[in-house]
N, CA, C and O atoms as a CHARMM CRD file, in Angstrom:
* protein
*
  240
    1    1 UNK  N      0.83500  -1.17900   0.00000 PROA 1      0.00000
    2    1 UNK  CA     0.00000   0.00000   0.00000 PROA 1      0.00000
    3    1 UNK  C      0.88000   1.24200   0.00000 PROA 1      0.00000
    4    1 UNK  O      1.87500   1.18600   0.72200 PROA 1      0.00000
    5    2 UNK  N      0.64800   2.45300  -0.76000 PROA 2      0.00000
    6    2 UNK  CA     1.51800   3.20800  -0.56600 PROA 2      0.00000
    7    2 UNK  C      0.64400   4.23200   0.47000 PROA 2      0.00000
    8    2 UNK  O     -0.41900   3.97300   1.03400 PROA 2      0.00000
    9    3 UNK  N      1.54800   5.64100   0.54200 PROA 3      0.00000
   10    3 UNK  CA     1.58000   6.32500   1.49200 PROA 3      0.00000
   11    3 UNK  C      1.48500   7.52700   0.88000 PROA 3      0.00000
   12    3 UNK  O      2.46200   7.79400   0.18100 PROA 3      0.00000
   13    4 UNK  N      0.07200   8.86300   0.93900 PROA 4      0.00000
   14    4 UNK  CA     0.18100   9.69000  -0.25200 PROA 4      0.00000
   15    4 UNK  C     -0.07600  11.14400   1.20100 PROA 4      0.00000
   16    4 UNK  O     -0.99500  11.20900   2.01800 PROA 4      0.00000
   17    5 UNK  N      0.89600  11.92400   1.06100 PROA 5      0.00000
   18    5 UNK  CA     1.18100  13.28000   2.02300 PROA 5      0.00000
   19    5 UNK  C      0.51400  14.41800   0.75800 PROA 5      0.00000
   20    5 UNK  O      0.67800  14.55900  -0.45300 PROA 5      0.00000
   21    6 UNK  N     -0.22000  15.01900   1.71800 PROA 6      0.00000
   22    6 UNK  CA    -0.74800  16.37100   1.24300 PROA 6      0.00000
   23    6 UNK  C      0.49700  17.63100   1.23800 PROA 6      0.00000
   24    6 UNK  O      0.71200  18.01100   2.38900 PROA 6      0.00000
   25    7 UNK  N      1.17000  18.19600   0.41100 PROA 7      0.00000
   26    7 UNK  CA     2.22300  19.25200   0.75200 PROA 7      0.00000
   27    7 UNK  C      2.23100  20.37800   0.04100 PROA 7      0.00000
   28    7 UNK  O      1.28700  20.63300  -0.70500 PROA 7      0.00000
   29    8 UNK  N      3.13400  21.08600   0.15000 PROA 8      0.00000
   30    8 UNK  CA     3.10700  22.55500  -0.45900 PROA 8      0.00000
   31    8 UNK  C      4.11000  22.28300  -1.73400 PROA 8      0.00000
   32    8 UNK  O      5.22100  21.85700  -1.42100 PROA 8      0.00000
   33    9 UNK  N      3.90800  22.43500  -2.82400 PROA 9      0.00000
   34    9 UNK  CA     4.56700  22.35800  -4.34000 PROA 9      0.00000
   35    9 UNK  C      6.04300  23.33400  -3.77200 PROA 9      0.00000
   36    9 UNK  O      5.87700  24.44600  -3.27000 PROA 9      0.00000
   37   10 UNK  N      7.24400  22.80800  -3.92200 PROA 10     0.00000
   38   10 UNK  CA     8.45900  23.51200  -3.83400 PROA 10     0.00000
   39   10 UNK  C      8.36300  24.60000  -5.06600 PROA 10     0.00000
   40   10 UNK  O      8.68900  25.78000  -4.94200 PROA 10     0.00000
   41   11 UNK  N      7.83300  23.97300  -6.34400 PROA 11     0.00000
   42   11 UNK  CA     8.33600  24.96300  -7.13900 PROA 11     0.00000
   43   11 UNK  C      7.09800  26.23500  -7.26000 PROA 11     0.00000
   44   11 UNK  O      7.39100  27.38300  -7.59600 PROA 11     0.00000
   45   12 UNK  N      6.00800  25.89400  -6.99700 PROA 12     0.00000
   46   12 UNK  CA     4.60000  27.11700  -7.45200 PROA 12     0.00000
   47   12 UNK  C      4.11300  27.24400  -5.82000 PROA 12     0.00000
   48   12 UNK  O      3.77000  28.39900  -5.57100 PROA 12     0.00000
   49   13 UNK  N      4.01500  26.41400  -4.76800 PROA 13     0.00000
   50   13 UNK  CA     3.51400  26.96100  -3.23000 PROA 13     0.00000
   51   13 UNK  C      2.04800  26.25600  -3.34800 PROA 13     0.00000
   52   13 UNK  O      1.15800  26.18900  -2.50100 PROA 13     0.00000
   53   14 UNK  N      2.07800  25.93500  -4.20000 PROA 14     0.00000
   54   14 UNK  CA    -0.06300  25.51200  -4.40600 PROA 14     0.00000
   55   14 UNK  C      0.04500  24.01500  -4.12400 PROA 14     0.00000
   56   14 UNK  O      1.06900  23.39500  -4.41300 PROA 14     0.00000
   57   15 UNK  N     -1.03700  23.42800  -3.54700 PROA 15     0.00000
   58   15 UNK  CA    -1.17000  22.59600  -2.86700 PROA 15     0.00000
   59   15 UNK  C     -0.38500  20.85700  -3.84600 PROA 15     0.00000
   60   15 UNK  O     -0.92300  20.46900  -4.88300 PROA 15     0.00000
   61   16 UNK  N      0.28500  20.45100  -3.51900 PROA 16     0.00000
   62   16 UNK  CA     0.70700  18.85300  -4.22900 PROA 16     0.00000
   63   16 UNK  C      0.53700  17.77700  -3.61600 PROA 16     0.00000
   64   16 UNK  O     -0.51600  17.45200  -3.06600 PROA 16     0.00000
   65   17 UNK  N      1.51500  17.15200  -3.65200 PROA 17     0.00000
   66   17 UNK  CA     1.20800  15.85500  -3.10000 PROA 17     0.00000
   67   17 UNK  C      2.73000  14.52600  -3.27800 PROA 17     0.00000
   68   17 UNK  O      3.60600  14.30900  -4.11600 PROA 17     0.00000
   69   18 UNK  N      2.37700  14.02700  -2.15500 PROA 18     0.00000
   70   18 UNK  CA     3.73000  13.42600  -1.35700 PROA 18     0.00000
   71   18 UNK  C      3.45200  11.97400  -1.51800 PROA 18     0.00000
   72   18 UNK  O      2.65300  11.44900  -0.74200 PROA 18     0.00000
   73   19 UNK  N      4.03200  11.27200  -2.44900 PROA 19     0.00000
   74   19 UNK  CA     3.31200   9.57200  -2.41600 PROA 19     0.00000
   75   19 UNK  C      4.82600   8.56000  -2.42800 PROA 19     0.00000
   76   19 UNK  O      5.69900   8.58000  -3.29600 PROA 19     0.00000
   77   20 UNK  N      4.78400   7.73800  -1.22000 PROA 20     0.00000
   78   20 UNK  CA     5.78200   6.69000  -1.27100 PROA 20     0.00000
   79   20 UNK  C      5.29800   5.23900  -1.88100 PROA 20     0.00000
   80   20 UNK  O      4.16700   4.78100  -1.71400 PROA 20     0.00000
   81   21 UNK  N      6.11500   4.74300  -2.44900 PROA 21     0.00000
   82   21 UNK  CA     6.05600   3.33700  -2.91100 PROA 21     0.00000
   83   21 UNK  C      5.99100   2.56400  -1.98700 PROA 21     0.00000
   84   21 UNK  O      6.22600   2.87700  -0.82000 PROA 21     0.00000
   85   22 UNK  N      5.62800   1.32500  -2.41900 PROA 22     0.00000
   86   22 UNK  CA     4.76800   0.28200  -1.23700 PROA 22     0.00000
   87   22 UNK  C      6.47600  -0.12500  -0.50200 PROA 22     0.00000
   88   22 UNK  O      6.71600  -0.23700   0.70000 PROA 22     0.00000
   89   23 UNK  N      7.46800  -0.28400  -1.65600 PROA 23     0.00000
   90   23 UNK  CA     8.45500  -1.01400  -0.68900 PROA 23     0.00000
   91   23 UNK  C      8.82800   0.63900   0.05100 PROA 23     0.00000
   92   23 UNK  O      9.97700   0.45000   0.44900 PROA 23     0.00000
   93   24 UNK  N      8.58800   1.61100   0.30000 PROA 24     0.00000
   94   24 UNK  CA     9.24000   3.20700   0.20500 PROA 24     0.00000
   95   24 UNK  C     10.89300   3.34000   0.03400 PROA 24     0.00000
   96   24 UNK  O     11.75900   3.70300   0.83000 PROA 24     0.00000
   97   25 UNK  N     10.94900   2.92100  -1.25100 PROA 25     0.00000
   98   25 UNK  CA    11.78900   3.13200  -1.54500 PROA 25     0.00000
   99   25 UNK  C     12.62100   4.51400  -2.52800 PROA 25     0.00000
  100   25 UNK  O     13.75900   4.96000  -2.67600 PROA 25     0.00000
  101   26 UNK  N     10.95200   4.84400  -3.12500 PROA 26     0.00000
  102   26 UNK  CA    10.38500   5.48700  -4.26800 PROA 26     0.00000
  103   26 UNK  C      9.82900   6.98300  -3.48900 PROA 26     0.00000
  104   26 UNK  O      8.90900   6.68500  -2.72700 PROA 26     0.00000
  105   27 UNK  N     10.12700   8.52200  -3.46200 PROA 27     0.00000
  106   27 UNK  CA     9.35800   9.31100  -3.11400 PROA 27     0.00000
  107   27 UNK  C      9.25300   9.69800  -4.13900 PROA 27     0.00000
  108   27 UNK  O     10.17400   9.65200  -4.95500 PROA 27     0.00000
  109   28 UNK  N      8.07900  10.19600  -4.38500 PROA 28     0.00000
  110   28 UNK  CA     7.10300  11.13000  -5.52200 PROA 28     0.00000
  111   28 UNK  C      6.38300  11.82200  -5.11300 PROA 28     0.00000
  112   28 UNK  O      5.44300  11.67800  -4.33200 PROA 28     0.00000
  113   29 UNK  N      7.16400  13.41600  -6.10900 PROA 29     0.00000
  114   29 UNK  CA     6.15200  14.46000  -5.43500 PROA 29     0.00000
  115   29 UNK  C      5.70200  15.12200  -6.73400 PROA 29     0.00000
  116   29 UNK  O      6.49300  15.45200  -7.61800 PROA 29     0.00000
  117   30 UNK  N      4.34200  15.29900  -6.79600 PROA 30     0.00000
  118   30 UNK  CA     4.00200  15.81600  -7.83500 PROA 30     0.00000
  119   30 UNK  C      2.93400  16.88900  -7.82000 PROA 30     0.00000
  120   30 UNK  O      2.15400  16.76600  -6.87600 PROA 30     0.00000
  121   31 UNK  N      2.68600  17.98800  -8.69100 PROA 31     0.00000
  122   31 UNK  CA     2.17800  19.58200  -8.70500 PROA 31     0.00000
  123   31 UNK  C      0.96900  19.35700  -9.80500 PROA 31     0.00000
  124   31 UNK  O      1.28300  19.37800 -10.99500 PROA 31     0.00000
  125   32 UNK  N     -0.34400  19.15300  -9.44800 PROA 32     0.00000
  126   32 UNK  CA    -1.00800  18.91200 -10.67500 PROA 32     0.00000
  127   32 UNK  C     -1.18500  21.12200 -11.55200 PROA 32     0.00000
  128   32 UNK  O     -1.39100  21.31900 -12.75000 PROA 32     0.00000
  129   33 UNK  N     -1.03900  22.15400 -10.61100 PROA 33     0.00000
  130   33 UNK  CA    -0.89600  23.20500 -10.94300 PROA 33     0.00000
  131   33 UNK  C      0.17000  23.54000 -11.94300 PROA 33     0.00000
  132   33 UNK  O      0.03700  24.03100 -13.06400 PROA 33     0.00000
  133   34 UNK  N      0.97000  23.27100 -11.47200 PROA 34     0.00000
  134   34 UNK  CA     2.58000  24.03000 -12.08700 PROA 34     0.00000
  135   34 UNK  C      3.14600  22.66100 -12.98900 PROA 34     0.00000
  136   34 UNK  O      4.20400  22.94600 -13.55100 PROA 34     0.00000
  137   35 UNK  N      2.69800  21.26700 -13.25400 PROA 35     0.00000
  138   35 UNK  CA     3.23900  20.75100 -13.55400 PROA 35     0.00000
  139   35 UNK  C      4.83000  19.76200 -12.86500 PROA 35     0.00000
  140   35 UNK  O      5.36400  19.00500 -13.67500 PROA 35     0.00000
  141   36 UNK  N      5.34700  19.83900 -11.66000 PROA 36     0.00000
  142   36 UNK  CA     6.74500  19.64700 -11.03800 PROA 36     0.00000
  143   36 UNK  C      6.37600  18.51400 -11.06500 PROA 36     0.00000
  144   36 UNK  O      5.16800  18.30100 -11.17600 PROA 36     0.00000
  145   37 UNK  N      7.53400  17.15900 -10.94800 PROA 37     0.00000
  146   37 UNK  CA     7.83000  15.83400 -10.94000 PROA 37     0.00000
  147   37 UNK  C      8.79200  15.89800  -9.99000 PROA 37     0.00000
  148   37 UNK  O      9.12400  17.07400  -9.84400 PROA 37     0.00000
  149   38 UNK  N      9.53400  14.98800  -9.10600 PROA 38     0.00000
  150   38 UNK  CA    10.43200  14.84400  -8.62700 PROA 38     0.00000
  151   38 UNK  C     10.34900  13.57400  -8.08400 PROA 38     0.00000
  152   38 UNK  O      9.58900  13.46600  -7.12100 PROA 38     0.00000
  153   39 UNK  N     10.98500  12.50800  -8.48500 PROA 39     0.00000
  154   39 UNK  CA    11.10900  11.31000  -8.38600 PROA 39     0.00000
  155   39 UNK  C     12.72200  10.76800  -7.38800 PROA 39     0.00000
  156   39 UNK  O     13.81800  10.60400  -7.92400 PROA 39     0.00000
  157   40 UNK  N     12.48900  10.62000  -6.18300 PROA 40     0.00000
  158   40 UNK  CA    13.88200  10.63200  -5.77400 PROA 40     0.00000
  159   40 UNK  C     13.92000   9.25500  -5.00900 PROA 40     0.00000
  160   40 UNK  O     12.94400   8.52200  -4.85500 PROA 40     0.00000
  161   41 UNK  N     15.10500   9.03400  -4.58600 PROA 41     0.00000
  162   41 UNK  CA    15.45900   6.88100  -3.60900 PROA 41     0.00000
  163   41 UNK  C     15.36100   7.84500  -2.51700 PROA 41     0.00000
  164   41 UNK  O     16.01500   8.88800  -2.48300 PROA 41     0.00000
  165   42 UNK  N     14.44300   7.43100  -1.53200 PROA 42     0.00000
  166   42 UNK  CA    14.33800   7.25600  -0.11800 PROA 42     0.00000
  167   42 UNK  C     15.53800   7.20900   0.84300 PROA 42     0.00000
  168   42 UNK  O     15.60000   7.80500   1.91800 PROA 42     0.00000
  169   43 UNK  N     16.54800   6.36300   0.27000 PROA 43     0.00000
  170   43 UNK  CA    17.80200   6.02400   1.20000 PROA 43     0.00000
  171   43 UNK  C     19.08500   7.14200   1.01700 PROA 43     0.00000
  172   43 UNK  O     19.77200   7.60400   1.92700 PROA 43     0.00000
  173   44 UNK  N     19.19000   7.42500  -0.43400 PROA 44     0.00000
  174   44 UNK  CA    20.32000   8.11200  -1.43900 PROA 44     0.00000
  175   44 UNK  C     19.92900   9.16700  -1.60000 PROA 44     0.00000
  176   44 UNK  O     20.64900   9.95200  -2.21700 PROA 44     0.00000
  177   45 UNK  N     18.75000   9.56000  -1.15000 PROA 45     0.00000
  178   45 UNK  CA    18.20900  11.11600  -2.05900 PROA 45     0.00000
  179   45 UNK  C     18.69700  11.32700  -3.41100 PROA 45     0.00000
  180   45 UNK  O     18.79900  12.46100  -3.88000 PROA 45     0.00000
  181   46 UNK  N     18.99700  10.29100  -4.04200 PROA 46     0.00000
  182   46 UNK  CA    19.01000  10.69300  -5.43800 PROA 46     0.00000
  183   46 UNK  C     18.23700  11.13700  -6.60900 PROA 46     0.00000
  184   46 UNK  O     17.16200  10.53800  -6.61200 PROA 46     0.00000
  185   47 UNK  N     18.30200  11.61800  -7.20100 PROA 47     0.00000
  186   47 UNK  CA    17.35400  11.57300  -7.84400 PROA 47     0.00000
  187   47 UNK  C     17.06500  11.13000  -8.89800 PROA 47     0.00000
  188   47 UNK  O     17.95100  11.45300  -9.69000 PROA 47     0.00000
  189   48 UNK  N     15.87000  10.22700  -9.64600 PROA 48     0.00000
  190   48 UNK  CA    15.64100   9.58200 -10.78000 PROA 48     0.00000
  191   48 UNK  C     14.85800   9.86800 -11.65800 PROA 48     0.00000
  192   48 UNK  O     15.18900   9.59400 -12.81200 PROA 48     0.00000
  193   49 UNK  N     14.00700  10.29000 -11.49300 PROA 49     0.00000
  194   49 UNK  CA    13.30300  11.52500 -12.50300 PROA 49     0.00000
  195   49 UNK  C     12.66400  13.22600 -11.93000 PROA 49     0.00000
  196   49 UNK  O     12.07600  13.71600 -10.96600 PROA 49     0.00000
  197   50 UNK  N     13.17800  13.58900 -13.09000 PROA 50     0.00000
  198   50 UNK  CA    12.87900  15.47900 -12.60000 PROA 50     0.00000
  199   50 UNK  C     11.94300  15.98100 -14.01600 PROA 50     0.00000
  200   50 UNK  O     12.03400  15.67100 -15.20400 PROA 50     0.00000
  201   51 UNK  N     11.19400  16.72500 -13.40600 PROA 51     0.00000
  202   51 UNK  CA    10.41900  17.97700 -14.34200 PROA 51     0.00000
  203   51 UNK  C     10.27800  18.72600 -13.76400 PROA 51     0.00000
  204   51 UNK  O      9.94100  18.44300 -12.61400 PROA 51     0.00000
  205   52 UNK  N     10.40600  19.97700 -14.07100 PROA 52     0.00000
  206   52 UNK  CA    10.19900  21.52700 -13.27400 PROA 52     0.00000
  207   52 UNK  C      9.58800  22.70000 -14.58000 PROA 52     0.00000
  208   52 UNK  O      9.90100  23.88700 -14.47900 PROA 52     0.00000
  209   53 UNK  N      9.25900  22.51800 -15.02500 PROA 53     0.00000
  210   53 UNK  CA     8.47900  23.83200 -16.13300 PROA 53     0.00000
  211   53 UNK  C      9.07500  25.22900 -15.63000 PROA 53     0.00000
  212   53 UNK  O      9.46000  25.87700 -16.60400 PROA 53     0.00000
  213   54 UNK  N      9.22800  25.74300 -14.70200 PROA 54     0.00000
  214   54 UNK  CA     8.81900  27.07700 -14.27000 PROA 54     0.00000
  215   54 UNK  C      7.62100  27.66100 -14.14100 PROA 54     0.00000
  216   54 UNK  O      6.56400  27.04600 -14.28200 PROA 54     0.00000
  217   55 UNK  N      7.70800  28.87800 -13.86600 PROA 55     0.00000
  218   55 UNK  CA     6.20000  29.40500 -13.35000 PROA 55     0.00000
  219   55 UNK  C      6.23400  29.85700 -14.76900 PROA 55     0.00000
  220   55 UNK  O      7.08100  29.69600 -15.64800 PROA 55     0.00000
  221   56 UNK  N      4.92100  30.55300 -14.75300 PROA 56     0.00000
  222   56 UNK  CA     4.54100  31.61200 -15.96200 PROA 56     0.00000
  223   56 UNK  C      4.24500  32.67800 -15.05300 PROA 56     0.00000
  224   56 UNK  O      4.01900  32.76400 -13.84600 PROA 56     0.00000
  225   57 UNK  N      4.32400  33.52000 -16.09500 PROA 57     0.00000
  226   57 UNK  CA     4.73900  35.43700 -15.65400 PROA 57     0.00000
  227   57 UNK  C      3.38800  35.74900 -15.23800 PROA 57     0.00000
  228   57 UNK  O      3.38500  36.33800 -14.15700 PROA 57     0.00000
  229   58 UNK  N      2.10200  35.53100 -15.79000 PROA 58     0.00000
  230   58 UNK  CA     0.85700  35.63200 -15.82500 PROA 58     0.00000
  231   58 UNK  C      0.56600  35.19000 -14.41300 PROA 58     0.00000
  232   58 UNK  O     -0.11400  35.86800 -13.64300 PROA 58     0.00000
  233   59 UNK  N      0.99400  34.26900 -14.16700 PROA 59     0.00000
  234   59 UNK  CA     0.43100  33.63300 -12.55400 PROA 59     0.00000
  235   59 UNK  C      0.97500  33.80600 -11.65800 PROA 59     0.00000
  236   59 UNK  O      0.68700  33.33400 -10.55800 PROA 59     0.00000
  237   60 UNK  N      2.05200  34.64700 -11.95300 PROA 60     0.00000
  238   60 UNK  CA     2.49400  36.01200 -10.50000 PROA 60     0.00000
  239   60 UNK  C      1.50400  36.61400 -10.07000 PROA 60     0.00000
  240   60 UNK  O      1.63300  37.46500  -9.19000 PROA 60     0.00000
């Protein structure tokens, strides 16, 4: 079963979301607003997949 945290988007501040893999090995945080990905190992903080768009000027 995984494990899904309500959080604040690092890159836009608007509400995302925090989901670990069943073994938690896997954190995923993802921005359905701004678009952000961040796929990182639990143990290594590495990271294995990234997307970051940026903001748009308009939604200042």
């Amino acid at each position: 079963m995984s494990v899904i945290e309500s959080i604040y988007c690092p890159n836009c501040g608007h509400q995302a979301e925090r989901s670990y893999g069943r073994d938690r090995h896997v954190v995923r945080v993802q921005c359905p607003t701004c678009d952000y990905l961040m796929v990182t190992c639990a143990f290594t903080a590495r990271v294995i997949e990234a997307y970051a768009p940026g903001l748009y000027a308009h939604r200042l």
